[in-house]
Structure formats: structure tokens, C-alpha cells
PAKE-191117 format. One record per residue (C-alpha): z, y, x; residue in three letters; residue number from 1. Coordinates in steps of 0.5 Angstrom, whole numbers, plus 500, padded with zeros to 3 digits. Example, Ala and Ser with C-alpha at 12.3 -4.5 7.8 and 13.67 -1.06 7.14 Angstrom:
2
SITE   z   y   x type seq
SITE 516 491 525  ALA   1
SITE 514 498 527  SER   2
This chain:
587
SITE   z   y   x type seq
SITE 500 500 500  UNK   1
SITE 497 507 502  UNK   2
SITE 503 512 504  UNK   3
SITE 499 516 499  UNK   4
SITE 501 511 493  UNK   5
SITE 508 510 495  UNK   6
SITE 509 518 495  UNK   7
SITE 505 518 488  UNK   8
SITE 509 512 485  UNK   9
SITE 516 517 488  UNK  10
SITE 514 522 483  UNK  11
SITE 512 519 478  UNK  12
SITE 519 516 478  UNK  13
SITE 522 523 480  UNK  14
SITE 518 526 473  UNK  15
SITE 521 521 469  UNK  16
SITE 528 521 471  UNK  17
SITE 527 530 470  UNK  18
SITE 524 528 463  UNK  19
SITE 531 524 461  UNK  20
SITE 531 517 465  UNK  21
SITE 536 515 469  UNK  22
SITE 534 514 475  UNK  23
SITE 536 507 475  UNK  24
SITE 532 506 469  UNK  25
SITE 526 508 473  UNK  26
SITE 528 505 481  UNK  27
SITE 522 501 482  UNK  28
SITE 521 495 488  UNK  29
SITE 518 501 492  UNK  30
SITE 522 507 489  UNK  31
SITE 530 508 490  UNK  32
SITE 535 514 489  UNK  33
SITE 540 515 493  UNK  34
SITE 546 520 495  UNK  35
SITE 548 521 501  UNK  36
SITE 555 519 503  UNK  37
SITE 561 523 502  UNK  38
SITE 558 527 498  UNK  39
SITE 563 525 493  UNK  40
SITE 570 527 493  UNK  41
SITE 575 520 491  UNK  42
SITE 575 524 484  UNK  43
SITE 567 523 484  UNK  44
SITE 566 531 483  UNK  45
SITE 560 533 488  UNK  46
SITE 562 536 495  UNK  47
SITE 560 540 502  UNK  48
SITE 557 534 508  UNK  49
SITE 555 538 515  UNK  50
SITE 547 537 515  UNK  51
SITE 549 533 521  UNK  52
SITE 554 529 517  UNK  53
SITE 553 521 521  UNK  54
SITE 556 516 515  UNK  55
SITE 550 518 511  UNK  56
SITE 545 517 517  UNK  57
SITE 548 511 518  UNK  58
SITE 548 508 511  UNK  59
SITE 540 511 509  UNK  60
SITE 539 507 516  UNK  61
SITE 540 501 512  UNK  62
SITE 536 503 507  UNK  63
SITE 530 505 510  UNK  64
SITE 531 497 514  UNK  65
SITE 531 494 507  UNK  66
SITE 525 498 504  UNK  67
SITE 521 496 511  UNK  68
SITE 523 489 511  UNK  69
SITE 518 489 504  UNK  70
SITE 511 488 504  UNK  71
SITE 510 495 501  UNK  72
SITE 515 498 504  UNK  73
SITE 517 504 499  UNK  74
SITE 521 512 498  UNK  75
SITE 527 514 499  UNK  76
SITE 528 520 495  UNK  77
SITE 535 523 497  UNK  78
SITE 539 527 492  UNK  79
SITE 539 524 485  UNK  80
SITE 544 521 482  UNK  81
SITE 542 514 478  UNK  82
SITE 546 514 473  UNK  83
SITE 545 521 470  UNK  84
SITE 537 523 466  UNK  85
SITE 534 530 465  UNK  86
SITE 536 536 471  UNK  87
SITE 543 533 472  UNK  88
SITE 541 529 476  UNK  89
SITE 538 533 482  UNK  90
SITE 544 534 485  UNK  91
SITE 541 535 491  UNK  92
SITE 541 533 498  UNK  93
SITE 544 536 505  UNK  94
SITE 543 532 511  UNK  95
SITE 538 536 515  UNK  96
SITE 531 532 516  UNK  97
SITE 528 532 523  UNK  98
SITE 537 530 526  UNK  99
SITE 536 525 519  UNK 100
SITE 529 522 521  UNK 101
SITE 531 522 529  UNK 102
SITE 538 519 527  UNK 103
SITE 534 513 523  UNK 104
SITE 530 512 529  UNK 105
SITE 536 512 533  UNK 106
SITE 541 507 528  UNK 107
SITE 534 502 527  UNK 108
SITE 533 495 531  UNK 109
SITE 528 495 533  UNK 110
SITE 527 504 534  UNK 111
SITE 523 505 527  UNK 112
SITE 520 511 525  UNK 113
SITE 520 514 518  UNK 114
SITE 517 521 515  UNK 115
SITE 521 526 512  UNK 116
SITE 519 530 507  UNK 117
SITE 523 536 504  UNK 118
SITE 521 537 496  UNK 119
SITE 524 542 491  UNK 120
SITE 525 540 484  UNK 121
SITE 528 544 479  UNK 122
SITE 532 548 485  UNK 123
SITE 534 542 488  UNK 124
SITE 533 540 495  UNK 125
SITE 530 534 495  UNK 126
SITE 529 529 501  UNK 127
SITE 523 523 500  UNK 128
SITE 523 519 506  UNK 129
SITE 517 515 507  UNK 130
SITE 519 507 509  UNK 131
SITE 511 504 511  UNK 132
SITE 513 496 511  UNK 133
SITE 515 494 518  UNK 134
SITE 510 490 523  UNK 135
SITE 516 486 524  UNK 136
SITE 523 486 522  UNK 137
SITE 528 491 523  UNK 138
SITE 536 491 523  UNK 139
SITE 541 497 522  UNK 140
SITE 548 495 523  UNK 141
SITE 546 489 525  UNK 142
SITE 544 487 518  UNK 143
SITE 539 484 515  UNK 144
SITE 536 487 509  UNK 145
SITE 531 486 504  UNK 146
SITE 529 489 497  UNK 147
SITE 529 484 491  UNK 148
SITE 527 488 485  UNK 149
SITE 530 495 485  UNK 150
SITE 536 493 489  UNK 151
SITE 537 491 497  UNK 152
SITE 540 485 499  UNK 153
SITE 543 483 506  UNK 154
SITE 540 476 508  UNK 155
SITE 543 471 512  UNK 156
SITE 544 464 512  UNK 157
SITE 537 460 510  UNK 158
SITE 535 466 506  UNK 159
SITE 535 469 513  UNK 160
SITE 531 464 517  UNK 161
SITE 525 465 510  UNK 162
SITE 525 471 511  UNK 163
SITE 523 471 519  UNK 164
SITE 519 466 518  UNK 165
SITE 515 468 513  UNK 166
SITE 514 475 516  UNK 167
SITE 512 471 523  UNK 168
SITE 507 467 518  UNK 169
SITE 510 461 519  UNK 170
SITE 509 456 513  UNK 171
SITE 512 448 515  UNK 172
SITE 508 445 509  UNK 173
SITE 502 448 514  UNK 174
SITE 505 444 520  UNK 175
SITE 500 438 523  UNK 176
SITE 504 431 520  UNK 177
SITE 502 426 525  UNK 178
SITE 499 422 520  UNK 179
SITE 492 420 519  UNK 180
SITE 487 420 513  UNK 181
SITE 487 413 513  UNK 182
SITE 495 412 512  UNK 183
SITE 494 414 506  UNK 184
SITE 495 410 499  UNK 185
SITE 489 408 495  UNK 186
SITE 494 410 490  UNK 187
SITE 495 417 492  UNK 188
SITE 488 419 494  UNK 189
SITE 485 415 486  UNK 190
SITE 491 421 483  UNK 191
SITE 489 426 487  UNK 192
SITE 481 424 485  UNK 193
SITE 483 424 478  UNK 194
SITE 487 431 478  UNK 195
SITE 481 434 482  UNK 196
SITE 476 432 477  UNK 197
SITE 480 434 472  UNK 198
SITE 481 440 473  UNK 199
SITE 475 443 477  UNK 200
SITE 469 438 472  UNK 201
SITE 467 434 478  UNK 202
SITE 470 428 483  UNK 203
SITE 468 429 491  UNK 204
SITE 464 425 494  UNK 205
SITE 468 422 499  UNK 206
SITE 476 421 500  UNK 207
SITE 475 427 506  UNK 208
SITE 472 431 502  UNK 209
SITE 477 431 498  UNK 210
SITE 482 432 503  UNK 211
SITE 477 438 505  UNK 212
SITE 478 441 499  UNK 213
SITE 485 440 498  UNK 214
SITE 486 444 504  UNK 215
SITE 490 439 508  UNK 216
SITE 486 437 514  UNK 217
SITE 489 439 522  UNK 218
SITE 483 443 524  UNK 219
SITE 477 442 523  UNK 220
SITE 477 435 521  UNK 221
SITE 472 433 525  UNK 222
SITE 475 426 528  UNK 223
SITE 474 420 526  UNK 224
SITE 481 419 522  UNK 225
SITE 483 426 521  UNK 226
SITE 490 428 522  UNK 227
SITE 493 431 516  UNK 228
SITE 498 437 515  UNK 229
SITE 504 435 512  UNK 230
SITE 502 438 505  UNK 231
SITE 497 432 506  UNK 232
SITE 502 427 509  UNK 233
SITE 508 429 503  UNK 234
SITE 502 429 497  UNK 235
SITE 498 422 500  UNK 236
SITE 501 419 504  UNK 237
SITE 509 415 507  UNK 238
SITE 511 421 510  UNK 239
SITE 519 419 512  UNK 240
SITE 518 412 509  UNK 241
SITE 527 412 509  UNK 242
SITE 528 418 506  UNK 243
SITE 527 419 497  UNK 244
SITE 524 425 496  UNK 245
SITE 524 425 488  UNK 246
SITE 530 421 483  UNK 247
SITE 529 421 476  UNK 248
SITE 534 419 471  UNK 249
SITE 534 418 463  UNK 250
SITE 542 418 461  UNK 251
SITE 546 418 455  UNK 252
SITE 549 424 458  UNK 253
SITE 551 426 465  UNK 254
SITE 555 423 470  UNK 255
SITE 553 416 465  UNK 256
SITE 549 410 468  UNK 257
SITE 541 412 468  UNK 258
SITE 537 406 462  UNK 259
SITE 531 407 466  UNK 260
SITE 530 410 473  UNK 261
SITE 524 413 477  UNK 262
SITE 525 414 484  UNK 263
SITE 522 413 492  UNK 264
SITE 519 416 498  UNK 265
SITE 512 420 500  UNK 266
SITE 507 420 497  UNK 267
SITE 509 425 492  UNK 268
SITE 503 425 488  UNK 269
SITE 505 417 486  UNK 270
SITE 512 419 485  UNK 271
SITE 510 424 481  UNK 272
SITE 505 420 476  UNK 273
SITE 511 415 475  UNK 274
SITE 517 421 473  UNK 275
SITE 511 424 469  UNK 276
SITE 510 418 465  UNK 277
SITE 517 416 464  UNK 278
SITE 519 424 462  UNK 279
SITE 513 424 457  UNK 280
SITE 513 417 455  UNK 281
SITE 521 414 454  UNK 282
SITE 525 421 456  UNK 283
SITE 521 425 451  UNK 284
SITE 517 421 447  UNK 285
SITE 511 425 442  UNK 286
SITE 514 425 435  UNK 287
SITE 509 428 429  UNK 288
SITE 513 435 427  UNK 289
SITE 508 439 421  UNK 290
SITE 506 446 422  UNK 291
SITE 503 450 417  UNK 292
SITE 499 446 413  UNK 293
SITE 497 441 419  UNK 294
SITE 501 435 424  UNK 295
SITE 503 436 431  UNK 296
SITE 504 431 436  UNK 297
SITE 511 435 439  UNK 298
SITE 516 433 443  UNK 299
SITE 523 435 444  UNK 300
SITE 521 439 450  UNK 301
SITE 514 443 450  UNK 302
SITE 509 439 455  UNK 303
SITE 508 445 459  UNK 304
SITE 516 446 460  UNK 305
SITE 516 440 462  UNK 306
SITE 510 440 468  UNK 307
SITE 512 447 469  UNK 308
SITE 520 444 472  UNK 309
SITE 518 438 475  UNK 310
SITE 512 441 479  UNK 311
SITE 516 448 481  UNK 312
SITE 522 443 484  UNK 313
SITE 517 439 488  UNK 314
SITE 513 446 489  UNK 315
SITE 518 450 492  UNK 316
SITE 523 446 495  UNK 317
SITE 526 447 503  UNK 318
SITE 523 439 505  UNK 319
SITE 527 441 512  UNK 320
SITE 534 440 509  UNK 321
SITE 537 433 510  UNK 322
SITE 540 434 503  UNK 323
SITE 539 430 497  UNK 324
SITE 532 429 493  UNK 325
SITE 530 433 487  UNK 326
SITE 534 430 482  UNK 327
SITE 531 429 475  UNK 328
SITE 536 429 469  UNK 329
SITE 533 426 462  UNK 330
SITE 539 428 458  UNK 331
SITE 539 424 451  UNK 332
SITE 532 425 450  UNK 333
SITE 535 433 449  UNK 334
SITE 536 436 456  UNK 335
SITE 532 436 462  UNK 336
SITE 535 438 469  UNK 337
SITE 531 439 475  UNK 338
SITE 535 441 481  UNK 339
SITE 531 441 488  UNK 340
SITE 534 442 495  UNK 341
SITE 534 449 497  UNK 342
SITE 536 456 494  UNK 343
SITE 532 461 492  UNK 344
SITE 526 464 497  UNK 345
SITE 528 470 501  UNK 346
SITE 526 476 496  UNK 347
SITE 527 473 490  UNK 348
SITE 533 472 485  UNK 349
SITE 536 469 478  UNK 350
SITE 534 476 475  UNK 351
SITE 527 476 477  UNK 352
SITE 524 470 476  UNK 353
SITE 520 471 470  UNK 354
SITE 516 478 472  UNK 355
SITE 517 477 480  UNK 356
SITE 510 475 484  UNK 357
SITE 509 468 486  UNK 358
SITE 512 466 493  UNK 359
SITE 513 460 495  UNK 360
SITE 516 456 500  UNK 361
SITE 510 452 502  UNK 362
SITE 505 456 501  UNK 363
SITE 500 450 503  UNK 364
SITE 504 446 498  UNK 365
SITE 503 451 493  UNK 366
SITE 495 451 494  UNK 367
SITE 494 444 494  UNK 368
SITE 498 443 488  UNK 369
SITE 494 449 485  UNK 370
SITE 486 447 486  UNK 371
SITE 489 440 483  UNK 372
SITE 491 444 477  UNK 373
SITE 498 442 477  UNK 374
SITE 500 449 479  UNK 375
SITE 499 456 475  UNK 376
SITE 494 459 480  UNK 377
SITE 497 466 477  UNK 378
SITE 504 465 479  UNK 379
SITE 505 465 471  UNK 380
SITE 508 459 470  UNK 381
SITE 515 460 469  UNK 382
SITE 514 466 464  UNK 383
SITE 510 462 460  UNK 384
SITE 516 455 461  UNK 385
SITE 520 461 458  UNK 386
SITE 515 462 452  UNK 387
SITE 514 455 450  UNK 388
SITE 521 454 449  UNK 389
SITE 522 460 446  UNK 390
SITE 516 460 441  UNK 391
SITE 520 452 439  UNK 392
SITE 525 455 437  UNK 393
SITE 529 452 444  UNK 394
SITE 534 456 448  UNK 395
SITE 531 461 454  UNK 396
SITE 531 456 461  UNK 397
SITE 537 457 465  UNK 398
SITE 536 458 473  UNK 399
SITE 541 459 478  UNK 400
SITE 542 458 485  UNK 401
SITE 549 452 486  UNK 402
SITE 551 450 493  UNK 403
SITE 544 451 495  UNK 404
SITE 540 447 490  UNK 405
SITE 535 452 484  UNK 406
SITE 537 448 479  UNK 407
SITE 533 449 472  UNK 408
SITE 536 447 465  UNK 409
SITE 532 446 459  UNK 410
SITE 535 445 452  UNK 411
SITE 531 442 447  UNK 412
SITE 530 439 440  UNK 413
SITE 527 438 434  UNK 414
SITE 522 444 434  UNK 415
SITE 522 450 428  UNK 416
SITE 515 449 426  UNK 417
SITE 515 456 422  UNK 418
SITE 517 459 427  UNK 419
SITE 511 456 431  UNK 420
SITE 507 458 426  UNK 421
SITE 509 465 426  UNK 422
SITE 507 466 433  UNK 423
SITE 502 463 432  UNK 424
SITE 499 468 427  UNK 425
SITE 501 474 430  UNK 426
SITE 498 472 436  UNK 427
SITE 491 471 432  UNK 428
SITE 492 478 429  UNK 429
SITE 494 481 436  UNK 430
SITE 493 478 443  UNK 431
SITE 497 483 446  UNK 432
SITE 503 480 442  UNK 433
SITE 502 472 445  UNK 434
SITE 508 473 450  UNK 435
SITE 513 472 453  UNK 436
SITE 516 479 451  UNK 437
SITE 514 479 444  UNK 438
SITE 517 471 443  UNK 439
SITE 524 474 447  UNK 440
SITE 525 481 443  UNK 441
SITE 524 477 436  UNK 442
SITE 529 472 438  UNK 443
SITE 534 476 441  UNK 444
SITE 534 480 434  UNK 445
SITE 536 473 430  UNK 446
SITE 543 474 434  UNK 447
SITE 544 482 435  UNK 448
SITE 541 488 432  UNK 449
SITE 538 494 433  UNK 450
SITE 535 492 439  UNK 451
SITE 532 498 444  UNK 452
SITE 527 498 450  UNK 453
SITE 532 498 456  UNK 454
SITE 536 492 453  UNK 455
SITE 529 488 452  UNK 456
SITE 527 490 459  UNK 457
SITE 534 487 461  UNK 458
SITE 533 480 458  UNK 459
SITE 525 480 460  UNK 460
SITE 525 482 467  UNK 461
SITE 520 488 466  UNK 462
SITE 520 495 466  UNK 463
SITE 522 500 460  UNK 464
SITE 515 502 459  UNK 465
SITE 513 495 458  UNK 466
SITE 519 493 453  UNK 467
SITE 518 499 450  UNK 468
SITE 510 498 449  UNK 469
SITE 511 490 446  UNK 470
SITE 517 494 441  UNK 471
SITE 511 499 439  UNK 472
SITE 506 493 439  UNK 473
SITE 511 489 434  UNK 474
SITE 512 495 430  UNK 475
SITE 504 497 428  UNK 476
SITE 505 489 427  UNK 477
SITE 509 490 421  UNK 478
SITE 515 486 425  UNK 479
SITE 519 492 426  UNK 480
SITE 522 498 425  UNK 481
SITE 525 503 427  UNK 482
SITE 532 504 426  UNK 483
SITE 531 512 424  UNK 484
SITE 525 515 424  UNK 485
SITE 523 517 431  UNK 486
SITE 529 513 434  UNK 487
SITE 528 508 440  UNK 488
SITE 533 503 436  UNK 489
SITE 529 498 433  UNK 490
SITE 530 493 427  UNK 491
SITE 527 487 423  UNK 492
SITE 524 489 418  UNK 493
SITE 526 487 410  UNK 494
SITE 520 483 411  UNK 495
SITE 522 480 417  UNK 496
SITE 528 478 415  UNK 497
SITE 527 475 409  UNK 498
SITE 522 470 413  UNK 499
SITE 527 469 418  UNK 500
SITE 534 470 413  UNK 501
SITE 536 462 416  UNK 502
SITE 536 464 422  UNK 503
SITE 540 470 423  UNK 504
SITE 547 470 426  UNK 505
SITE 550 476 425  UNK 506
SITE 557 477 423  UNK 507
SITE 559 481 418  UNK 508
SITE 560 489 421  UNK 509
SITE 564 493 421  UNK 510
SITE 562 501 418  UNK 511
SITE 565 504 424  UNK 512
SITE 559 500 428  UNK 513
SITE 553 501 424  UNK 514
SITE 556 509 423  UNK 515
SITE 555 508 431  UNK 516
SITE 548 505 431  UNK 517
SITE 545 510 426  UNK 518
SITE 548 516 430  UNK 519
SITE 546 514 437  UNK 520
SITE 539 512 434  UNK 521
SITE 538 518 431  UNK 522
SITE 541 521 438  UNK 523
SITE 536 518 441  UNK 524
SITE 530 523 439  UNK 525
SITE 535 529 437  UNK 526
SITE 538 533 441  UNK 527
SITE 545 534 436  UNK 528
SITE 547 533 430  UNK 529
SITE 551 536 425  UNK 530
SITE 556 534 419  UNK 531
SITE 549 535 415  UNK 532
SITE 545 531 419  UNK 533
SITE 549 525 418  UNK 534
SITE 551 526 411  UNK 535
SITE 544 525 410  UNK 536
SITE 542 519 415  UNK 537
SITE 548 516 413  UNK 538
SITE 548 517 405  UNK 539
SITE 555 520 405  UNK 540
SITE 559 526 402  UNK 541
SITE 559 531 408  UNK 542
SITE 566 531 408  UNK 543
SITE 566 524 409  UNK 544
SITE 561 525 415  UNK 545
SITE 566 530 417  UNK 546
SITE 570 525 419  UNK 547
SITE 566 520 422  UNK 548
SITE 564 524 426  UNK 549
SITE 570 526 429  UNK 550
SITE 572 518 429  UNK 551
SITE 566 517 434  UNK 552
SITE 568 523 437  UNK 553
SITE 575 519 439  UNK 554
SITE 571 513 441  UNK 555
SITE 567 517 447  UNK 556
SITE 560 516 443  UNK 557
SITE 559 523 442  UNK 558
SITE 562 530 443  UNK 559
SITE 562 537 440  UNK 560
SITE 556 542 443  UNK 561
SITE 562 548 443  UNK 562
SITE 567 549 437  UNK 563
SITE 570 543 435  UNK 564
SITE 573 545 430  UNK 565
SITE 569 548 423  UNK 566
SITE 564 545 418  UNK 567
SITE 559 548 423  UNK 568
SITE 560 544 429  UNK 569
SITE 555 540 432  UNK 570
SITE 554 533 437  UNK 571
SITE 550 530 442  UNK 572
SITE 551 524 445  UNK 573
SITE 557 523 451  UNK 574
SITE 552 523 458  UNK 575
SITE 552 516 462  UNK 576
SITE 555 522 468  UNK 577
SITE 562 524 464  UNK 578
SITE 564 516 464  UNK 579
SITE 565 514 471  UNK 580
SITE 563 516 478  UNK 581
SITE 556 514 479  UNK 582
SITE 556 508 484  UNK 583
SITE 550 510 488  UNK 584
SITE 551 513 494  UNK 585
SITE 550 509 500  UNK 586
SITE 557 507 502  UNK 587
């Protein structure tokens, strides 16, 4: 990325953070707001720092490092607060900009070099310090950091040595094996040939045209028996005979003796037809479920979810670890739990992972799998696992890092054929609504209500932006509805409601809480409001109003523009600023 986009990506963020968006709303991968340290008093009231002033060096030159440390590098921009929106937020930055950068040039390792530039917005000093991506990894503190989503994390551990060894380009899955084309098994050859023909139309002509194809040859190929890297090894042939790579059990429950069981070393592909012909056929069997006004042969999980968790273990797991082989849970003929050796890859995190761009492990591993069209070539997959179960009427996936291993659980059952039938046609009247966000925003409304743009974002990993276009998508739907007019608060409509009353889970609410939703929606596009206002948004007596709002006055949701007291006064929303100090200065 050009140093002109990343300037053009920081004021863009800039100018949605002076028209009303916190800063940290508007952090990107490549955008991050700071204040300098000790600006801050301890009662967080802002403060004098000299423009020398060598904490806050120190602590901007571990960000640079974290930004630098990324494909894209990034902008600093010095002098925001992160949890305010709107003017309030420029509070301004002090340090002096040519000691700044050569302070940061003297406190990274290697020495590293920024470019400062000095920016006015609305009165206040700003600085945008431009971080380009690193040629190699840099350290401030001793510290090795790297951004993942909009915030940097210190590496150490595995996830230290990914890194480097992905910056350096090394992929072990590339690595030669020692093995040779003729060590591989008729049978993994015949499931790569029948894969291969099946998703590109055409079978190739010889096994090391197969091979070739797949990307798995050391060098050239041009022996007699070609040696195969250790993707073609792992896939086709009995690499490591003593060591199991893959282990799948079908149990009552977990902890309980397996009924049937799949286990083995390499190849990877034998192994994989034998779990998904037990998965599919004894785990998860095809039951006849109606939809609409046809028949489906259905499963308790959807197909997709199932490849997507077994080839995603497979795809990503570290093979360099002497740990155990992935492990498969068929659970009941309900739940599937896959977990497989190796954390999270550098860069990536349990709240990214639905949005965050493919980055795997075993790049050559990941290719291979992809041209035998048992991988998303898009890096799309765990997003549409996501939808598939959602769309069922299933649980969202749960994905977490434990003692090292990524483990994925999947709850399923009997799928609601009429909510199927619903995403179905919505997606038939608009394909911008076949999502994962679309099916996420309605589900999400069948256990709390309103739903606004910033939640959605939390739950599907996207931006605000984006979350704010599906919600107004489903509005012109005729799905939802704002809660008032112009609000950024949305509801299920009436009609929405009816068709999905059975699902519904919200308790009975108090007036208080659906006082407060009205108010703060109607906050939303409106700067104030007064006893008028709410008497008439509310549909009661202004005395009444009166009251209310003074009782979300006591409750910190709103506070008076000026007089408290009299018929007159009006209210706006308490500012995020008012509740507590914001939390992102560098310390």
C-alpha cells in the first residue's frame, strides 16, 4: 500500500471521527488514534507534557514497530481520544515532531525511520505518523508486536516464531520430504485424480502431471521419480508411518467410548475420505426434512459446516509439534468438535476470523487443497461455515485457541425448515441480503432487540459501515424498521414478528428499558429532547414525560443542555468522555 493510500485511509477515519464517530469505531487495520502518554492526569483531566517529553517516545515507538510489522504498514495519528466522537475528541498533540521521529528512529531495532506530518483540524495539532511495512521485523522495548484487527498484540511463543518465519518466507508445508513420487499410494493418487477431475472437469494425464498440477514437486520434477515436497508427502504418500496425524470418533458423549472410529498416519487424503465417509454416513446421517413445499435430504449439520471444520484442521495445523493428531468429536449425532495442534496463526484472533483474509499456516498445503477444490479459493470459508449454521437455525460456530490447539464446535439438530425457506427467498429478492450478516442481524433480533449497527459490527466482525448497509438493506426489505424515525436503532417489523413469534425470546420488559430504548434512539438523530418530545415519542402525558426523563437522568443515560429545572429543559445523550478516562494512550 502506497504511502498516498495510507494518508488517504487516515483522514478519511479523521473525518468520520469530527462528523460524530468515536475513534475507536473508526480504527482500522491500518488507522490507529493515540494520545500521548502522560497527557492524562490520574483523575484523567488532560495535562502539560514538554514536547521532549521521553515516556511518550517510548511508548509511540512500540506502535510504529506494531504497524511496520504489518503487510501494510499504517498511520498514527496523535491527538485523538478513542472513546469520544465529534470536535471533543481532538485534544491535541504536544510532542515536537522532528525529536519524535528521531527519537523513534533511536528506540526501534532495527533503527527505523517514520515520516511526521504535522496536521491542523479544527484548531487542534494533530500528528499522522506514516509507518510503511518493514522489510524486516523491528522491535521497540524488546518487544515484538504486530497489529491484528484494530489493535497490536506482543508475539512471543509459537505465534513469534509464524511470524518471522512468515516475513522471512519460509513455509515448512514447501519444504522437500525425501519422499518419492513412486511411495505414493494408489489410493492417494486415485482420491487426488477423482478430486482433481471433480472440480476442474478433467482428469490429468499421468500421475506426474497430477502432481505437477498440484504444485507438489521439488524443483522441476525432471527426475525419473520426482521427489515431493512435503505437502505431496503428507497428502499422498506415508510420510512419518508411527506418527497418527487424524483421529475420528463418534460417541455418545464426550469422555465416553467411541461406537465407531477412524484413525491413521499419512496419506492425508485416504485418511480424510475414510472421516468423511463415516461423518456423513454414520455421525450424520441424511434425514428427509420439508422445506417449503419440497423435500430436502438434510443433516443435523449442514455439509458445508462439516468439510469447512474438518478441512480448516487439516489445512492449518502446525505438523512441526509432536503434540497429538487432530481430533474429531462426533458427539451424538448433535455436535462436531474438531481440535487441531497449533494455535491461531500469527496476526490472526477468535474475533477476526469470519472477516480476517486467509493466512495459512502451510501456504503450499492450503494451494493444494484449494486446486483439489476441497478449500475456498477465496478464504471465504469460515464465513459461509458461520451462515450455513445460522441459516439452519443452528448456534454460531464457537472457535477458540486452548493449551494450543484451535478447536471448532458445532451444534446442531433438527434444521428449522422455515427459516431456511425465508433466507431462501430473501436471498432470491435481493442477492445482497445472501449473507452472513443478513442471516446474523435477523437471528440476533429473535433474543434481544433493537439492534443497532455497532452491535451487528461487534457480532459479525465487520465494519460499521458495513453493518450499517445490511440493516438498511433489511429495512428496504421490508424486514425491519427503525425503532423511531431516522434512528440508528432497528427492530423486527410487525410482520417479522409474526412470522418468527415462535422463536422470539425476550422477556417481559420493564417501561424503564423500553423508555430508555425510545429515548436513546430518538438521540440518535436528534441533538436534544425535551418533555414535549418525549411526550409525544412515548404517548404520554408531558407530566409523565417530565418524570421519565428525570428518572434516565438519574440512571447517567441523559443529561440537561443547561437549567435543570422548569417545563423548558431540554436533554441530550451523557458523552462516552463524562463516564470514565479513555484508555488509549500508549502506556
Amino acid at each position: 500500500m502506497s504511502a498516498h493510500r495510507r494518508r488517504n485511509l487516515a483522514l478519511a477515519a479523521l473525518t468520520a471521527v469530527t462528523s460524530g464517530t468515536r475513534a475507536c469505531d473508526a480504527e482500522t487495520e491500518q488507522v490507529d488514534f493515540k494520545v500521548e502518554l502522560g497527557t492524562r492526569d490520574r483523575a484523567g483531566a488532560h495535562q502539560i507534557i514538554s514536547p521532549t517529553h521521553e515516556p511518550a517516545a517510548q511508548a509511540l515507538a512500540e506502535e510504529v514497530g506494531c504497524l511496520a510489522n504489518s503487510l501494510s504498514g499504517g498511520v498514527l495519528i496523535i491527538g485523538v481520544e478513542d472513546r469520544v466522537g465529534g470536535p471533543a475528541a481532538l485534544v491535541g498533540a504536544q510532542s515536537d515532531s522532528a525529536w519524535l521521529k528521531a527519537r523513534i528512529h533511536a528506540l526501534t531495532s532495527p533503527h527505523y525511520t517514520v515520516d511526521i506530518e504535522e496536521f491542523l483540524e479544527r484548531g487542534a495539532r494533530l500528528l499522522l505518523i506514516d509507518v510503511p511495512p518493514a522489510l524486516e521485523e523491528i522491535r521497540a522495548g524488546g518487544k515484538l508486536r504486530a497489529r491484528i484487527g484494530s489493535s497490536c498484540e506482543e508475539l512471543s511463543g509459537d505465534r513469534a516464531r509464524e511470524f518471522l518465519e512468515r516475513r522471512r518466507g519460509y513455509d515448512w508445508s514447501a519444504e522437500p520430504s525425501g519422499v518419492r513420487l513412486s511411495q505414493a499410494t494408489r489410493a492417494g493418487l486415485a482420491s487426488a485424480r477423482g478430486k482433481y477431475q471433480a472440480a476442474k472437469g478433467v482428469a490429468p494425464a499421468s500421475d506426474r502431471e497430477l502432481v505437477r498440477r498440484l504444485g507438489v514437486l521439488v524443483g522441476g520434477g525432471a527426475e525419473a521419480d520426482p521427489e515431493l515436497t512435503r505437502t505431496g508427502a503428507l497428502l499422498l504418500a506415508p510420510l512419518d508411518p508411527g506418527i497418527e496425524q487424524l483421529v475420528v470418533l463418534d460417541v455418545p458423549s464426550e469422555g465416553r467410548p467411541s461406537r465407531h472410529s477412524v484413525r491413521g498416519p499419512a496419506p492425508l487424503l485416504e485418511l480424510f475420505d475414510e472421516a468423511w465417509a463415516q461423518l456423513t454416513g454414520r455421525s450424520f446421517p441424511e434425514t428427509v426434512t420439508v422445506v417449503g413445499a419440497g423435500r430436502r435430504l438434510m443433516r443435523a449439520i449442514p455439509d458445508y459446516a462439516l468439510r469447512e471444520a474438518l478441512v480448516n484442521a487439516i489445512m492449518h495445523r502446525d505438523y512441526r509439534l509432536s503434540r497429538s493428531a487432530i481430533t474429531v468429536h462426533a458427539i451424538n449425532g448433535m455436535t462436531l468438535k474438531v481440535s487441531s495442534p497449533g494455535g491461531f496463526v500469527s496476526g490472526l484472533s477468535a474475533d477476526r476470523l469470519i472477516t480476517a483474509p486467509s493466512t495459512p499456516r502451510n501456504p503450499a498445503l492450503a494451494a493444494a487443497m484449494r486446486v483439489l477444490g476441497l478449500a475456498e479459493r477465496e478464504g471465504v470459508g469460515i464465513d459461509i461455515m458461520y451462515e450455513q449454521m445460522i441459516r439452519a437455525g443452528h448456534p454460531a460456530p464457537i472457535i477458540t485457541e486452548r493449551d494450543g490447539e484451535v478447536v471448532v464446535t458445532l451444534r446442531g439438530g433438527r434444521p428449522d425448515a422455515e427459516l431456511l425457506v425465508f433466507f431462501d427467498e430473501l436471498a432470491a429478492r435481493d442477492q445482497s441480503l445472501d449473507g452472513v450478516r443478513t442471516a446474523m442481524a435477523i437471528t440476533t433480533l429473535f433474543t434481544a432487540t433493537p439492534l443497532r449497527a455497532e452491535g451487528l459490527a461487534s457480532i459479525a466482525q465487520c465494519t460499521t459501515s458495513e453493518a450499517n448497509q445490511t440493516l438498511a438493506a433489511l429495512e428496504a426489505a421490508g424486514e425491519l424498521r427503525r425503532l423511531v424515525r431516522s434512528g440508528r436503532a432497528y427492530v423486527l417489523t410487525e410482520a417479522a414478528r409474526e412470522r418468527f413469534h415462535s422463536r422470539l425470546q425476550y422477556t417481559p420488559r420493564r417501561a424503564f428499558d423500553q423508555h430508555a430504548d425510545l429515548v436513546r434512539a430518538y438521540l440518535d438523530s436528534q441533538p436534544q429532547i425535551g418533555r414535549e418530545d418525549a411526550s409525544a415519542l412515548l404517548g404520554v402525558a408531558e407530566n409523565s414525560a417530565s418524570r421519565i426523563l428525570a428518572q434516565l437522568t438519574r440512571h447517567g443515560l441523559i443529561e440537561p443542555v443547561s437549567n435543570p429545572r422548569g417545563a423548558g429543559v431540554r436533554y441530550r445523550l451523557v458523552s462516552p468522555s463524562t463516564s470514565s478516562p479513555s484508555p488509549n494512550s500508549v502506556d
